[in-house]
C-alpha positions in Angstrom: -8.3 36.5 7.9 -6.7 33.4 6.1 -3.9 33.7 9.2 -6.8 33.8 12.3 -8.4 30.1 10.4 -4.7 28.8 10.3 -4.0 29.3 13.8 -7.1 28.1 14.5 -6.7 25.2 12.5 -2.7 24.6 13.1 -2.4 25.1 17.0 -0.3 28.3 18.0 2.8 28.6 16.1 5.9 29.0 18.0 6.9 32.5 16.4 3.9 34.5 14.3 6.4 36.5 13.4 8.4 35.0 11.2 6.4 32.9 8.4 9.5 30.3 7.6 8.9 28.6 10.7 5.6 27.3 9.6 3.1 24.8 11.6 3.8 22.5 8.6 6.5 21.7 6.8 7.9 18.7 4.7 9.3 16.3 7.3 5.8 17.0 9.7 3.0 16.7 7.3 4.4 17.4 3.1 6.1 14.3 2.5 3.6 12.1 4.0 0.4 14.3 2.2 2.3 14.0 -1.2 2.9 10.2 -0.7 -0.9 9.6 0.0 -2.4 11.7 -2.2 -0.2 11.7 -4.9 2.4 9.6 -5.3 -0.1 6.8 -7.1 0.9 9.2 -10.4 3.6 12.0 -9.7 6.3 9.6 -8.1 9.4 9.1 -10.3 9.2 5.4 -9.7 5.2 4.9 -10.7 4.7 2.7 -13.8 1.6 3.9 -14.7 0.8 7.4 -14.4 -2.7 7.8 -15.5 -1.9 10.6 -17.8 0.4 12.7 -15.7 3.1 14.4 -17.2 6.7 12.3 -16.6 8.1 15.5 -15.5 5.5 16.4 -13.1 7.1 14.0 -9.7 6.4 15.3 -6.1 9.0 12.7 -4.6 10.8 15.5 -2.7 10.2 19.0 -1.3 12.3 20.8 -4.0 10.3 18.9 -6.7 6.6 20.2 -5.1 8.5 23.8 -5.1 9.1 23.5 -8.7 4.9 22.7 -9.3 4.0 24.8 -6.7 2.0 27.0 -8.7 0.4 24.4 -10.4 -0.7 22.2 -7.5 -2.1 25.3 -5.8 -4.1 25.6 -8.8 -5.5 21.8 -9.2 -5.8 21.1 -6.2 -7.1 24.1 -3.8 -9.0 26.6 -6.7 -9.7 23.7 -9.2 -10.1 21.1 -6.8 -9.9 18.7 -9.7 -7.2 16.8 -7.7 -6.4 14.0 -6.9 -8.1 12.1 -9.0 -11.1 10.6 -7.5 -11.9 12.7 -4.9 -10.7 15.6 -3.0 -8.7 17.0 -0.1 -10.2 17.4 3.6 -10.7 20.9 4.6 -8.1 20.6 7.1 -5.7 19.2 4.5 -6.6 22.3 2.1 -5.5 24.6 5.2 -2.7 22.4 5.1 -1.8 22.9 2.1 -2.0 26.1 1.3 -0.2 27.1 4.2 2.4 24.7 2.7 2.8 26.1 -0.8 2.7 29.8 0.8 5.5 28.9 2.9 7.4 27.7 -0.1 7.0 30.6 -1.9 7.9 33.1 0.5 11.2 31.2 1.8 12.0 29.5 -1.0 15.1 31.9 -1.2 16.3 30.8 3.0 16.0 26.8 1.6 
């Protein structure tokens, strides 16, 4: 079912079959979601943090596969980030696509 709203959502994928080519990715949609929505306090360069842990940066891909747990929990069943108000519901299928496809190929990066 989650698959049938993410086409829907995502336009038709160029292969189905294989879930490492995903409709979203860091260079198409990651890197610019992370800098809007949560660079402000997880960016290695940010002064002022707001409470986030100093460890916890989503500056690059491989960082955001290191939290990717975490942000799926927060964010998408939480929904207690960001601060201040929350995702779109396209964003949320976004993301979620996102973090599944950097679980399952996080051994092909």
């Amino acid at each position: 079912m989650l698959l049938f709203f993410l086409l829907l959502a995502c336009g038709e994928p160029s292969d189905t079959s294989d879930p490492c080519q995903p409709s979203v990715d860091w260079d198409s949609w990651g890197h610019g979601f992370f800098l809007t929505w949560c660079s402000s306090c997880h960016s290695a360069t940010t002064e002022d943090r707001h409470g986030a842990p100093d460890n916890a940066v989503f500056d690059q891909e491989s960082d955001v596969l290191l939290w990717r747990d975490r942000i799926n929990i927060r964010v998408l069943q939480q929904q207690d980030m960001p601060v201040g108000g929350g995702i779109s519901d396209i964003d949320q299928i976004y993301l979620q696509e996102y973090l599944l496809y950097l679980e399952l190929c996080e051994e092909q990066q």
